[in-house]
VMD Tcl script that builds the backbone (N, CA, C; Angstrom):
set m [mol new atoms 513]
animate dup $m
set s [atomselect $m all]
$s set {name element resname resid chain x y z} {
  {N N UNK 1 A -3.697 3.071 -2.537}
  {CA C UNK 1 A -2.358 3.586 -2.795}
  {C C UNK 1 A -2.244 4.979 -2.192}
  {N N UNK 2 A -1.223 4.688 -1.507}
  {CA C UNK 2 A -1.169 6.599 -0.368}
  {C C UNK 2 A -0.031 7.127 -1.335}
  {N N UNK 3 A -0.808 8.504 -1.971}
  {CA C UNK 3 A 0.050 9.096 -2.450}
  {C C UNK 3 A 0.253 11.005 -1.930}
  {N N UNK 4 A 0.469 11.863 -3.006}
  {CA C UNK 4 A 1.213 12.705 -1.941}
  {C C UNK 4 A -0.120 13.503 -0.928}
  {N N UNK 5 A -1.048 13.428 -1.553}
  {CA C UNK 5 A -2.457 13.728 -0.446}
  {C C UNK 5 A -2.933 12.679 0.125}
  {N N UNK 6 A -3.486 13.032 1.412}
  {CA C UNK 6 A -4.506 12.081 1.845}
  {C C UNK 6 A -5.645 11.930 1.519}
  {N N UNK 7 A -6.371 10.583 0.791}
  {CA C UNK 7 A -7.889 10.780 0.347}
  {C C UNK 7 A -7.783 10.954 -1.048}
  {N N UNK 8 A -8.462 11.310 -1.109}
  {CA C UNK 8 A -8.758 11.227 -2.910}
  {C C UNK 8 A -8.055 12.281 -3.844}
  {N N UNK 9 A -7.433 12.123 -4.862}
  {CA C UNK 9 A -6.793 13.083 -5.485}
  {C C UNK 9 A -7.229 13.637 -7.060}
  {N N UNK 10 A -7.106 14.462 -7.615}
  {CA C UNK 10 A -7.588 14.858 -8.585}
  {C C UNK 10 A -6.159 15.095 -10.099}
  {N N UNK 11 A -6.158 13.943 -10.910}
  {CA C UNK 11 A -5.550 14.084 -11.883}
  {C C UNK 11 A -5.882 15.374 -12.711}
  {N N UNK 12 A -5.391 16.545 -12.867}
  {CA C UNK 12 A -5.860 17.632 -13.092}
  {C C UNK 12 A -5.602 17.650 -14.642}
  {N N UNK 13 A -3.897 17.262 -15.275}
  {CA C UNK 13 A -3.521 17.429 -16.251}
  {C C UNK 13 A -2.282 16.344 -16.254}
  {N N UNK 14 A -2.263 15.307 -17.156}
  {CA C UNK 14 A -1.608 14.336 -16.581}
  {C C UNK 14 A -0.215 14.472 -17.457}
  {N N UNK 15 A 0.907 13.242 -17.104}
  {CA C UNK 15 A 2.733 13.588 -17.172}
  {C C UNK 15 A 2.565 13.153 -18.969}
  {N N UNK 16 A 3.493 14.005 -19.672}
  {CA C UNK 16 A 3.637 13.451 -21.113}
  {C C UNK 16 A 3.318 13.996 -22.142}
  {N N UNK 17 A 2.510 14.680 -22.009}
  {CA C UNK 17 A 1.264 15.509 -22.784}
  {C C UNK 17 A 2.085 16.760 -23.110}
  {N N UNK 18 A 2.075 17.286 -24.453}
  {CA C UNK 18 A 2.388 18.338 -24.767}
  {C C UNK 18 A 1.080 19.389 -24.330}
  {N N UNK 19 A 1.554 20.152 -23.490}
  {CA C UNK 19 A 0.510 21.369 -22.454}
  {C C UNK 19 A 0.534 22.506 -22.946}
  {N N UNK 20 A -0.703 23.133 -22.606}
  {CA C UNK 20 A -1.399 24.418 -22.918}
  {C C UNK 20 A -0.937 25.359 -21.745}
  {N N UNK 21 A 0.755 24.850 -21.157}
  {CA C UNK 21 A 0.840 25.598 -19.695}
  {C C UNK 21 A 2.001 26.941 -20.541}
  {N N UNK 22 A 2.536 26.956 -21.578}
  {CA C UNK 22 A 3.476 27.732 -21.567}
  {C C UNK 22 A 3.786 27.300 -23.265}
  {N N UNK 23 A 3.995 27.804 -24.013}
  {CA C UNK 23 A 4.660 27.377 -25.505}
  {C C UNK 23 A 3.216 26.953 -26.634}
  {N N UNK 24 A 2.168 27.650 -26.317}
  {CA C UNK 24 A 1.405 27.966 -27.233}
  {C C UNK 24 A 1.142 26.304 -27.412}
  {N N UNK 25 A 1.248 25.179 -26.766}
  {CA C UNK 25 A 0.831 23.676 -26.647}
  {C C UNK 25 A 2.140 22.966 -26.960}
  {N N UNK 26 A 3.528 23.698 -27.590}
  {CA C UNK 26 A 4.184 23.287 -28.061}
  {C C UNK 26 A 5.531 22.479 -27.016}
  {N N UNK 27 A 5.399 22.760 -25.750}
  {CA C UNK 27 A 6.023 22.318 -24.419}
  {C C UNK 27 A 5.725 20.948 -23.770}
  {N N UNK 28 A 6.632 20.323 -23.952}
  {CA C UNK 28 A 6.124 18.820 -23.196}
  {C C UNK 28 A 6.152 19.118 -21.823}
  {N N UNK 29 A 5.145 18.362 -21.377}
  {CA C UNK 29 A 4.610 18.387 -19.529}
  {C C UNK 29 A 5.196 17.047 -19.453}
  {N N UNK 30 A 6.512 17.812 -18.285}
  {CA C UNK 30 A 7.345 16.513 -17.313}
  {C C UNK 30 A 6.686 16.014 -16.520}
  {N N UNK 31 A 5.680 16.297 -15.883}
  {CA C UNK 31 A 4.606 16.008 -14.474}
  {C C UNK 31 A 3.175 15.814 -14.338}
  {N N UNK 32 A 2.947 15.606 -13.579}
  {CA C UNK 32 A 1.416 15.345 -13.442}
  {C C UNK 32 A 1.035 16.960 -12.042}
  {N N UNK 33 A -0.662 17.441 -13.049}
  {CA C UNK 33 A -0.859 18.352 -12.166}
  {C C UNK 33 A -1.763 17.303 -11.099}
  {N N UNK 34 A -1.600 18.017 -9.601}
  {CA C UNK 34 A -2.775 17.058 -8.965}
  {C C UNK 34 A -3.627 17.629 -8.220}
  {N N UNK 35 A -4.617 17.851 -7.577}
  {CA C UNK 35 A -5.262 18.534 -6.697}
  {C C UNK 35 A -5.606 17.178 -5.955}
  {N N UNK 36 A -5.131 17.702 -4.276}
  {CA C UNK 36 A -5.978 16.982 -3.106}
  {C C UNK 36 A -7.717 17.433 -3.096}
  {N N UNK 37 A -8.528 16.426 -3.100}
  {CA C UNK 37 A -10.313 16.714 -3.403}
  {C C UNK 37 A -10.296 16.820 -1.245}
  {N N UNK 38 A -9.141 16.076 -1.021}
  {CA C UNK 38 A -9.967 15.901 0.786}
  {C C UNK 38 A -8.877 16.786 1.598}
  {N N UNK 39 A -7.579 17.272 1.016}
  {CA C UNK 39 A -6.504 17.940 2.010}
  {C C UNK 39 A -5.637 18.448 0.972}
  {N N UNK 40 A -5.252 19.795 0.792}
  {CA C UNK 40 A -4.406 20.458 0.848}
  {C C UNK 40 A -2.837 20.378 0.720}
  {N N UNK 41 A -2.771 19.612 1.985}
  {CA C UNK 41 A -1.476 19.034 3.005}
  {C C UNK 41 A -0.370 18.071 1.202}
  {N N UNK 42 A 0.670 18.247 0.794}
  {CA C UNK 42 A 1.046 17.654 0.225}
  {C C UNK 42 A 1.982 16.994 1.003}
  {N N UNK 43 A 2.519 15.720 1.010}
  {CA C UNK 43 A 3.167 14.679 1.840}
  {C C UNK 43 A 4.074 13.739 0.812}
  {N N UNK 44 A 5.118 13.252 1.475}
  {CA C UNK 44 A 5.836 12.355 1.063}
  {C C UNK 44 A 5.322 10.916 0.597}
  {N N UNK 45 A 5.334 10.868 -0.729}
  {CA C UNK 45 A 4.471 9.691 -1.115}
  {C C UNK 45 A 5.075 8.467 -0.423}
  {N N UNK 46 A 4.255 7.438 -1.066}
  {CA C UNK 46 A 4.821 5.766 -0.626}
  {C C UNK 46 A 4.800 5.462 -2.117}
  {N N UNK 47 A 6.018 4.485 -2.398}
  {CA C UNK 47 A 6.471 3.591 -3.913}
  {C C UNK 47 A 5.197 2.424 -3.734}
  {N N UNK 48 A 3.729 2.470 -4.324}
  {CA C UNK 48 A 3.665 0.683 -4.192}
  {C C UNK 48 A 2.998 0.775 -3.101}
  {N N UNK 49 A 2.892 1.093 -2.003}
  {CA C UNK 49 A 2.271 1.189 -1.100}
  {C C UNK 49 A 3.408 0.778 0.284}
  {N N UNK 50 A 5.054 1.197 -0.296}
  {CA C UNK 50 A 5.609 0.498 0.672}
  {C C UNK 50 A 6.471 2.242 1.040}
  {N N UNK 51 A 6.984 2.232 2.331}
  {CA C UNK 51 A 7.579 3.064 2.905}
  {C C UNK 51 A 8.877 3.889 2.103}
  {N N UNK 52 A 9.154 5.043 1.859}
  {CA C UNK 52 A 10.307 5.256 1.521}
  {C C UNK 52 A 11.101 6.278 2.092}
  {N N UNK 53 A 12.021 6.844 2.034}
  {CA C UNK 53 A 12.786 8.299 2.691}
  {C C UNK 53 A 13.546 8.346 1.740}
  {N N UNK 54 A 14.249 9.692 2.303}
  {CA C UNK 54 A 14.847 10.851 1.303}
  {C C UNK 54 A 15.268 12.024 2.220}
  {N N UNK 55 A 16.565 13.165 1.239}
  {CA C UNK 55 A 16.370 13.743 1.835}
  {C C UNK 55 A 16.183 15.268 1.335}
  {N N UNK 56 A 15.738 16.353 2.185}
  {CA C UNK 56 A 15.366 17.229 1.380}
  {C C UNK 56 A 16.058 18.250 0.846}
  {N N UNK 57 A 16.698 18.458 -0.798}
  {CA C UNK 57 A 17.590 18.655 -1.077}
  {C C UNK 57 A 17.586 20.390 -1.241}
  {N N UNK 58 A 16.255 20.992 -1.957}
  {CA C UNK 58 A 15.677 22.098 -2.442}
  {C C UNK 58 A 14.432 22.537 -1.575}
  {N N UNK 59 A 14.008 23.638 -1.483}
  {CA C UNK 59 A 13.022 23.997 -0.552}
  {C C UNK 59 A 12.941 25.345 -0.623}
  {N N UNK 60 A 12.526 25.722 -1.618}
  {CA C UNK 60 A 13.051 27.400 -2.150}
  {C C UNK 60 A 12.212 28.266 -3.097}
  {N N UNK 61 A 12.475 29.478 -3.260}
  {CA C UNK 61 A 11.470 29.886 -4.877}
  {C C UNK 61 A 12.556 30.355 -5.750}
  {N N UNK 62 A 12.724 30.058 -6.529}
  {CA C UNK 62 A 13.411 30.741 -7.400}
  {C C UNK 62 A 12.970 32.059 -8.493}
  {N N UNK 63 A 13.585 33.172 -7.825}
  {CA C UNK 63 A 12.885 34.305 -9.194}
  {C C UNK 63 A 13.583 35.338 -10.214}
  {N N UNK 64 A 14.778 34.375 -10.260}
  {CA C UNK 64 A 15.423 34.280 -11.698}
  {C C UNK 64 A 15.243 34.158 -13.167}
  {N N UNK 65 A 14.650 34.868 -13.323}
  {CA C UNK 65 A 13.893 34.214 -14.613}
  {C C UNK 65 A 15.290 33.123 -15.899}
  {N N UNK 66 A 15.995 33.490 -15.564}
  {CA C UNK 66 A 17.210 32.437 -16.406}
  {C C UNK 66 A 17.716 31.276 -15.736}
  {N N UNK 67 A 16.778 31.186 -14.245}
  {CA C UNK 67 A 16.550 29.716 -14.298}
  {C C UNK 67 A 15.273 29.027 -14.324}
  {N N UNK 68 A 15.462 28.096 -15.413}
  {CA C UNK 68 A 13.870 27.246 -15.491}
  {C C UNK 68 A 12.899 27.189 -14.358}
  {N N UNK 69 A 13.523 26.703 -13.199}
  {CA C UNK 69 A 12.882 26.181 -12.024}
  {C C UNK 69 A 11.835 27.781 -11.262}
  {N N UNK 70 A 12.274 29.088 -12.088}
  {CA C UNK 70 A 11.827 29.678 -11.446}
  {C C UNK 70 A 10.029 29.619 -11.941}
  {N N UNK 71 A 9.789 28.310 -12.686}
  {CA C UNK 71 A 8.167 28.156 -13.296}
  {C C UNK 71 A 7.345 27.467 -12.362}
  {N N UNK 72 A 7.939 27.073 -11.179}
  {CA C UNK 72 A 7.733 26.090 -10.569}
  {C C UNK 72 A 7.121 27.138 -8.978}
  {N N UNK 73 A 7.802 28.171 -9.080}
  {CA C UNK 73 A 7.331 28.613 -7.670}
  {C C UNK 73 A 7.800 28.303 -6.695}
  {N N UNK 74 A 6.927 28.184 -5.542}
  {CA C UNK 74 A 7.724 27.659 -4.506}
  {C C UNK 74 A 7.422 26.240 -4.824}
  {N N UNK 75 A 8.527 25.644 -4.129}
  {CA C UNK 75 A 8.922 24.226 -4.494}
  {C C UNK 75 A 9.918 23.294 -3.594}
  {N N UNK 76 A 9.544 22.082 -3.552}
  {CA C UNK 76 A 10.411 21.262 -2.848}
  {C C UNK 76 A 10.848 20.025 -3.515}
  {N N UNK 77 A 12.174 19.533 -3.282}
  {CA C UNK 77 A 12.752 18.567 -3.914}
  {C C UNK 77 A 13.348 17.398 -2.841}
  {N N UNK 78 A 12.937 16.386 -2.980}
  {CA C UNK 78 A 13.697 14.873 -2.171}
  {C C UNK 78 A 14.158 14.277 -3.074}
  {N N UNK 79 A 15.444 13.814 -2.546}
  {CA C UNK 79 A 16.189 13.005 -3.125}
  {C C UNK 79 A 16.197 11.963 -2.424}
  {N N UNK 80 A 15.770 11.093 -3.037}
  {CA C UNK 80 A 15.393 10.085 -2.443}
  {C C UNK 80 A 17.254 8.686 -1.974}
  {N N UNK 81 A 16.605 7.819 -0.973}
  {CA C UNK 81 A 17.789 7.619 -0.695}
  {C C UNK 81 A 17.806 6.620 -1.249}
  {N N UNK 82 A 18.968 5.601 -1.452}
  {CA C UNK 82 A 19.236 4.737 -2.450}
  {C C UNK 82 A 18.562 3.609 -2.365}
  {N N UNK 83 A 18.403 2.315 -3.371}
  {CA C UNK 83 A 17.817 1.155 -3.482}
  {C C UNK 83 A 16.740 1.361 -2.812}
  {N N UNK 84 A 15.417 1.795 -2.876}
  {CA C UNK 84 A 14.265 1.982 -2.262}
  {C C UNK 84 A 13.497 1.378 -3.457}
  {N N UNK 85 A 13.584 1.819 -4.897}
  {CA C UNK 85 A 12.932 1.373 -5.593}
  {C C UNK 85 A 13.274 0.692 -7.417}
  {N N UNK 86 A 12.642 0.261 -7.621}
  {CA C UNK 86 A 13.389 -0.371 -8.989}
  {C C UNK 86 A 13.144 0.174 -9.816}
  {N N UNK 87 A 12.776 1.060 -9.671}
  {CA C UNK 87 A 12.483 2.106 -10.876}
  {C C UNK 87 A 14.015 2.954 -10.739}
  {N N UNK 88 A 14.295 4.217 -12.251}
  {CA C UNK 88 A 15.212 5.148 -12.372}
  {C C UNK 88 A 14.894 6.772 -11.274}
  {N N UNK 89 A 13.666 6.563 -10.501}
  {CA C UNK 89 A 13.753 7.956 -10.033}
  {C C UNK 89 A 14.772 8.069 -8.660}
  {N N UNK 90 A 15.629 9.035 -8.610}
  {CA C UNK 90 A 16.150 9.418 -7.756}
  {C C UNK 90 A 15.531 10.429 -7.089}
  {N N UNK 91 A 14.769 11.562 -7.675}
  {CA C UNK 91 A 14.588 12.651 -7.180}
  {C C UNK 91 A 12.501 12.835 -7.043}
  {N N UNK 92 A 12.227 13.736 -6.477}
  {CA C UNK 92 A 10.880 14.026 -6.269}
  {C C UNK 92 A 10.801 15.283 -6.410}
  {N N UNK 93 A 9.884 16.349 -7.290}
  {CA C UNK 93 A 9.493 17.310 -7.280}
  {C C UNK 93 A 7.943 18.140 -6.906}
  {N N UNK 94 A 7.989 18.814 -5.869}
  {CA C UNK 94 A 6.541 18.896 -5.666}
  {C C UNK 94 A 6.619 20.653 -6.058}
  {N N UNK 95 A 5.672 21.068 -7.036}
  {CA C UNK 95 A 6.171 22.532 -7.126}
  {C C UNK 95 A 4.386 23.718 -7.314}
  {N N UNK 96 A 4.635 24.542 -7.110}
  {CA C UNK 96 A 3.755 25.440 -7.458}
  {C C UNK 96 A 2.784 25.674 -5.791}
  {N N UNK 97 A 3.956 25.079 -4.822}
  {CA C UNK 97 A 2.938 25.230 -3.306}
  {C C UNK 97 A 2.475 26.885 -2.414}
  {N N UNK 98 A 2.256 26.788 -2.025}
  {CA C UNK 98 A 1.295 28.170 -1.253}
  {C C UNK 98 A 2.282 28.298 0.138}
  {N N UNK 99 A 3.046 27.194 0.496}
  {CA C UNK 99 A 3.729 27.309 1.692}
  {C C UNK 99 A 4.888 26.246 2.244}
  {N N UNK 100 A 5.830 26.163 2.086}
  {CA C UNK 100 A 6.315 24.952 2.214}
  {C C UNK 100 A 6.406 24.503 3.501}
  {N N UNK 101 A 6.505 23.345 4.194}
  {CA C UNK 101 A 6.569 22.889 5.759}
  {C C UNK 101 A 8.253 22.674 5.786}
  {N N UNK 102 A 9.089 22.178 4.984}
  {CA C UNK 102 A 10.334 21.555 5.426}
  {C C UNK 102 A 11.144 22.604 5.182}
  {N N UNK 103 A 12.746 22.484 5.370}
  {CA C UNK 103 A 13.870 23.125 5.243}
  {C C UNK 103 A 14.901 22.091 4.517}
  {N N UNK 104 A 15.899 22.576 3.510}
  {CA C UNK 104 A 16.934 21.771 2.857}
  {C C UNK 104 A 17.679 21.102 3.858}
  {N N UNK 105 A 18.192 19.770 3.513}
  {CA C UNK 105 A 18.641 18.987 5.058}
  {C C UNK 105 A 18.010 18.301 5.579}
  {N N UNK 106 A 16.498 18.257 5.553}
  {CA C UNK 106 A 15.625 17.493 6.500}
  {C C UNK 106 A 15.974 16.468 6.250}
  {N N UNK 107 A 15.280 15.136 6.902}
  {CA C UNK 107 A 15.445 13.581 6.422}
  {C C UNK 107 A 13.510 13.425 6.254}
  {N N UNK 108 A 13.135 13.643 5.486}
  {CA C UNK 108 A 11.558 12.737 5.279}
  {C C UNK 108 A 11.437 11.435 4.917}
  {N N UNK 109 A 10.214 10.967 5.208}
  {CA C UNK 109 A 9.775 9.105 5.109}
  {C C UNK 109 A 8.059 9.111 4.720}
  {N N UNK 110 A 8.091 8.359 4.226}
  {CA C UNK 110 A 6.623 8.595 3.364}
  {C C UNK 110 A 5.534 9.230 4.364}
  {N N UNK 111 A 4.424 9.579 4.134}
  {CA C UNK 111 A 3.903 10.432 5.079}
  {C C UNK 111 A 3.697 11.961 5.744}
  {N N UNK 112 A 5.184 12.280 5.621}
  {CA C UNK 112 A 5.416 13.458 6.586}
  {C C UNK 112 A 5.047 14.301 5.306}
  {N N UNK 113 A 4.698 15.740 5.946}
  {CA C UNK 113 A 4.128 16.793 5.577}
  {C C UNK 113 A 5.454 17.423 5.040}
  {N N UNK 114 A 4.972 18.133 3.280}
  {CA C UNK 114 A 6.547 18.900 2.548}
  {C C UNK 114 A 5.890 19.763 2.451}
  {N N UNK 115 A 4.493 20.257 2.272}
  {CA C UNK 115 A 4.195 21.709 1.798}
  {C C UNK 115 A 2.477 21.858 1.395}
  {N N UNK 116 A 2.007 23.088 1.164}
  {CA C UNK 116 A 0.170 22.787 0.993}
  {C C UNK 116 A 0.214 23.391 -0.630}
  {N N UNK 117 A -0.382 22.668 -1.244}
  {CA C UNK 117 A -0.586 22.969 -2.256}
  {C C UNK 117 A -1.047 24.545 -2.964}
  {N N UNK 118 A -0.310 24.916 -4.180}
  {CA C UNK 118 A -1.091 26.418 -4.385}
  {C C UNK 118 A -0.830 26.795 -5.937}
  {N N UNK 119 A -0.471 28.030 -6.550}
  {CA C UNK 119 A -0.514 28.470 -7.949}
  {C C UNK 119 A 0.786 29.395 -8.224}
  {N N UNK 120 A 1.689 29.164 -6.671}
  {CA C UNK 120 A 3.184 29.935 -7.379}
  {C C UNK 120 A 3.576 29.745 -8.960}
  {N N UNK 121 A 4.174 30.648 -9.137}
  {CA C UNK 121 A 5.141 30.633 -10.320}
  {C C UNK 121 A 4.437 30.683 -11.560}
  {N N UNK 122 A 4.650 29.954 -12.225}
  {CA C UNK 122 A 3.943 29.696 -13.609}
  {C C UNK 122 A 3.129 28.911 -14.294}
  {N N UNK 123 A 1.903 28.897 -12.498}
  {CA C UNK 123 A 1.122 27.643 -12.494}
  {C C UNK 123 A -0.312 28.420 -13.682}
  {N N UNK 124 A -0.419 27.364 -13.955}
  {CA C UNK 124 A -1.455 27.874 -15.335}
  {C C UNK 124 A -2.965 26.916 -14.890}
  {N N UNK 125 A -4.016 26.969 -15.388}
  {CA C UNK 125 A -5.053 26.693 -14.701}
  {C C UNK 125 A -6.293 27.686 -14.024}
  {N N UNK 126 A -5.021 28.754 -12.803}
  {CA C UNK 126 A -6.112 28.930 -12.278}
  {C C UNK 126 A -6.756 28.420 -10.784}
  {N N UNK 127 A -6.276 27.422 -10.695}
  {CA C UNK 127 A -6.532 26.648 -9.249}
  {C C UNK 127 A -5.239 25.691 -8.803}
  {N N UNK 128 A -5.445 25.958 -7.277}
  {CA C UNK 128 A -4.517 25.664 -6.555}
  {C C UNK 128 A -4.808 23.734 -6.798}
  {N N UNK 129 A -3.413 23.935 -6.873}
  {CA C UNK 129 A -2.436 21.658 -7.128}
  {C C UNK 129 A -1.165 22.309 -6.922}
  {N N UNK 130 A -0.781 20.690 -7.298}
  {CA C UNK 130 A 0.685 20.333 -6.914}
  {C C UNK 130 A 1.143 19.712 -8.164}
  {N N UNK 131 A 2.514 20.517 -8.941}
  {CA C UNK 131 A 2.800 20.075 -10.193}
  {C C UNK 131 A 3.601 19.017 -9.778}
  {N N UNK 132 A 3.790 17.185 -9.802}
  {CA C UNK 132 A 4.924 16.431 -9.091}
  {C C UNK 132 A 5.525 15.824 -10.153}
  {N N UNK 133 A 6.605 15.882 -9.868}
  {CA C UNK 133 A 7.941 15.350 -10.607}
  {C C UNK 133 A 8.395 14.349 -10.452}
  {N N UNK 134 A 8.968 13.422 -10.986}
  {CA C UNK 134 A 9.913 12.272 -10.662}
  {C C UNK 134 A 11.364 12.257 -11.777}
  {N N UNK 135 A 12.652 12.096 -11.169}
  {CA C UNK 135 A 13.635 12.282 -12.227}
  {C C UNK 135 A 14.641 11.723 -11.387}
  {N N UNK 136 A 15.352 11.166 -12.778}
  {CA C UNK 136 A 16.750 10.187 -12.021}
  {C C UNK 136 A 17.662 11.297 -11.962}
  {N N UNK 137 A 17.818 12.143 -12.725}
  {CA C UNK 137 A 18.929 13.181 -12.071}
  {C C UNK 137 A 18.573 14.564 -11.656}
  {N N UNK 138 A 18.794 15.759 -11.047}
  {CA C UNK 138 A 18.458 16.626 -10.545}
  {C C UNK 138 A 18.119 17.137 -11.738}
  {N N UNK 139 A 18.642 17.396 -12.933}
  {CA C UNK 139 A 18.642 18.465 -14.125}
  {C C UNK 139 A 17.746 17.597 -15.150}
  {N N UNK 140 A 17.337 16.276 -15.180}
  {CA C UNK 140 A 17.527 15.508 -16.205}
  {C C UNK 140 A 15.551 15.833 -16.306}
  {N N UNK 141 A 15.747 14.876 -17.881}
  {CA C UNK 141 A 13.538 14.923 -18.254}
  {C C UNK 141 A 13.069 14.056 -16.990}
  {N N UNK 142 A 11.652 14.975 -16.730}
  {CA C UNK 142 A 10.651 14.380 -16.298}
  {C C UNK 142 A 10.382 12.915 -16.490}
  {N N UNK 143 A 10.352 12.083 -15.488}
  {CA C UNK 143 A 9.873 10.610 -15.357}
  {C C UNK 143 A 8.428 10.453 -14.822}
  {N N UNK 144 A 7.452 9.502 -15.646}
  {CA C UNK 144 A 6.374 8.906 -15.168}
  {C C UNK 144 A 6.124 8.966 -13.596}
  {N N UNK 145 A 5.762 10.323 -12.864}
  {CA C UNK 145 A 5.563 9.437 -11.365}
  {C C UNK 145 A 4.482 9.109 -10.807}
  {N N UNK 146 A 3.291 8.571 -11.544}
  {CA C UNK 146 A 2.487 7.779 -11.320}
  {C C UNK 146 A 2.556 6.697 -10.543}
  {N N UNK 147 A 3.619 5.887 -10.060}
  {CA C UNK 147 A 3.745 5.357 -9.243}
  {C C UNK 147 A 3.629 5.480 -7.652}
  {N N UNK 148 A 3.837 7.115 -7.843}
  {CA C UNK 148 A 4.373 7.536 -6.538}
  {C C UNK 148 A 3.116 8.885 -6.114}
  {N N UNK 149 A 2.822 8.800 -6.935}
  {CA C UNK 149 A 1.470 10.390 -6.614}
  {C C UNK 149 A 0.189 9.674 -6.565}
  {N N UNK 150 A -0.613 8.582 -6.359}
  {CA C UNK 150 A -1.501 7.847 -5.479}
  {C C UNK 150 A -2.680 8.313 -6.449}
  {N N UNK 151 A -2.488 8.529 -8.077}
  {CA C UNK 151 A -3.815 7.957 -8.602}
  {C C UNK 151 A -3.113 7.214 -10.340}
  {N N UNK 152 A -3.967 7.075 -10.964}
  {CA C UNK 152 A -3.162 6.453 -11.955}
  {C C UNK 152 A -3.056 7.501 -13.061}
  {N N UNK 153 A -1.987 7.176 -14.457}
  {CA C UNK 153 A -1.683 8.342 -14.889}
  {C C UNK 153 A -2.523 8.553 -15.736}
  {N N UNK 154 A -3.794 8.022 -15.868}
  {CA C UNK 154 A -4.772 8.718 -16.828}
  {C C UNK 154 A -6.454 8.724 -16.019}
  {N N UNK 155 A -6.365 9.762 -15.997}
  {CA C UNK 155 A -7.944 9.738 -15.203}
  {C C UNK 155 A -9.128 9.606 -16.252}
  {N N UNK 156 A -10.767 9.591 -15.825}
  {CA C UNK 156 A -11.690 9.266 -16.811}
  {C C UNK 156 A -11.977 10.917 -16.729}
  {N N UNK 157 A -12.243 10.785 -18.246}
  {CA C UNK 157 A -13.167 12.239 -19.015}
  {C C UNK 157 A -13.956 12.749 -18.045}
  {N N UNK 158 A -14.266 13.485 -17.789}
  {CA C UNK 158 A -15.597 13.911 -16.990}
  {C C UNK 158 A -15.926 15.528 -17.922}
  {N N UNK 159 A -17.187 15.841 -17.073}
  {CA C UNK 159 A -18.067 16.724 -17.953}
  {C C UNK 159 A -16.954 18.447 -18.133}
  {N N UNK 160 A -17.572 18.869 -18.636}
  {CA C UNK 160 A -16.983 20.302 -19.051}
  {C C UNK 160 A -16.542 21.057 -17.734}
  {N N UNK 161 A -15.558 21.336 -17.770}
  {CA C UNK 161 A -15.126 22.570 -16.225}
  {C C UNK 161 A -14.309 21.834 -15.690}
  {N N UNK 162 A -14.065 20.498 -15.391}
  {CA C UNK 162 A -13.906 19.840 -14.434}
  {C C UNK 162 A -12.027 19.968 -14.239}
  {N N UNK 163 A -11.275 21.219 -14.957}
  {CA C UNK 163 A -9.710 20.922 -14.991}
  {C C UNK 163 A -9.069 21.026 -16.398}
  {N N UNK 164 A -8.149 21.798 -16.414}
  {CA C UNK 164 A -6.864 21.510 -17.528}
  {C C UNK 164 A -7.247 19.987 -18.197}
  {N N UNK 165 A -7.395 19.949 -19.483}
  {CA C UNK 165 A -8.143 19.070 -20.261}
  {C C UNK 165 A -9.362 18.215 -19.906}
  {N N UNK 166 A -9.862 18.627 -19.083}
  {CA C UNK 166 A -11.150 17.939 -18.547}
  {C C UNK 166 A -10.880 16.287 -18.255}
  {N N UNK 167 A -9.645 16.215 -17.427}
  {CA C UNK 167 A -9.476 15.424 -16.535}
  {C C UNK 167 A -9.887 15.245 -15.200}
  {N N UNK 168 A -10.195 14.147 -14.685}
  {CA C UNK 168 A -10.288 13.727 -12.706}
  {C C UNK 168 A -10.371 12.427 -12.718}
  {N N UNK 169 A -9.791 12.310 -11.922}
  {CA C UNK 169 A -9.367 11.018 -11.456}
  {C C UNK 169 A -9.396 11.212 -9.610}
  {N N UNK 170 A -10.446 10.264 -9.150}
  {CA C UNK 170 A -10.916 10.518 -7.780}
  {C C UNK 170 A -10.412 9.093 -7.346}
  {N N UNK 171 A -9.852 9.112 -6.483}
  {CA C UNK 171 A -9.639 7.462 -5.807}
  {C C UNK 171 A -10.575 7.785 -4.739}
}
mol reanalyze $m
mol bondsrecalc $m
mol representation Tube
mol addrep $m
């Protein structure tokens, strides 16, 4: 399953989980954290293993503090284009990157390069990932995107150190 890295990816802190990122544990986590183990490079996932596009709606930092998104850092958003998948996500969030590659406007298709992973904003941890999002509306809760970030949404335990709740998940 090619998801937004190439090669093996690292479930750092997975989508659902009330997190130790902000609210004393008391904050539900919309996303999954991920670290690329073989590249950096964050990319336009594939649904399933099948092709998709979008286009790129956000591509920005926000440092507003009275808007949410400014937790996110630098960050990029696809909106994905219609009937691609049977699921509710419309949108893609890749946030907390070190550099982004695209501009708002682009047209991306699974594959292409959106940005390299890093610790903007109000990335908690400590080490450079990619916080990714999935959501049917621009404003709306975080959706499961395990489908679309190329490992599954619960990785195995591993030993002490290994990440934000001592998660990894290596494909």
């Amino acid at each position: 399953m090619q998801g937004i890295f190439a090669g093996r990816t690292q479930l750092r802190y997975p989508y659902g989980r009330y997190g130790y990122t902000r609210g004393g544990g008391k904050i539900w986590h919309g996303g999954m954290d991920l670290v690329g183990s073989d590249s950096t490079d964050i990319r336009m996932p594939y649904y399933k293993n099948k092709r998709i596009t979008g286009k790129v709606v956000r591509a920005r930092r926000v440092t507003d503090h009275s808007n949410k998104t400014w937790e996110w850092g630098w960050y990029v958003c696809v909106q994905l284009d219609p009937g691609q998948t049977p699921d509710d996500v419309n949108y893609l969030y890749f946030c907390h990157c070190r550099e982004l590659k695209v501009t708002a406007g682009q047209a991306v298709a699974s594959g292409d390069l959106l940005a390299v992973m890093g610790q903007s904003g109000n990335a908690a941890g400590g080490y450079d990932h990619c916080h990714f999002e999935a959501r049917a509306t621009a404003a709306g809760k975080g959706l499961d995107p395990s489908q679309y970030a190329g490992c599954p949404q619960r990785g195995r335990r591993v030993r002490r150190g290994a990440g934000a709740g001592g998660f990894r998940r290596e494909k």
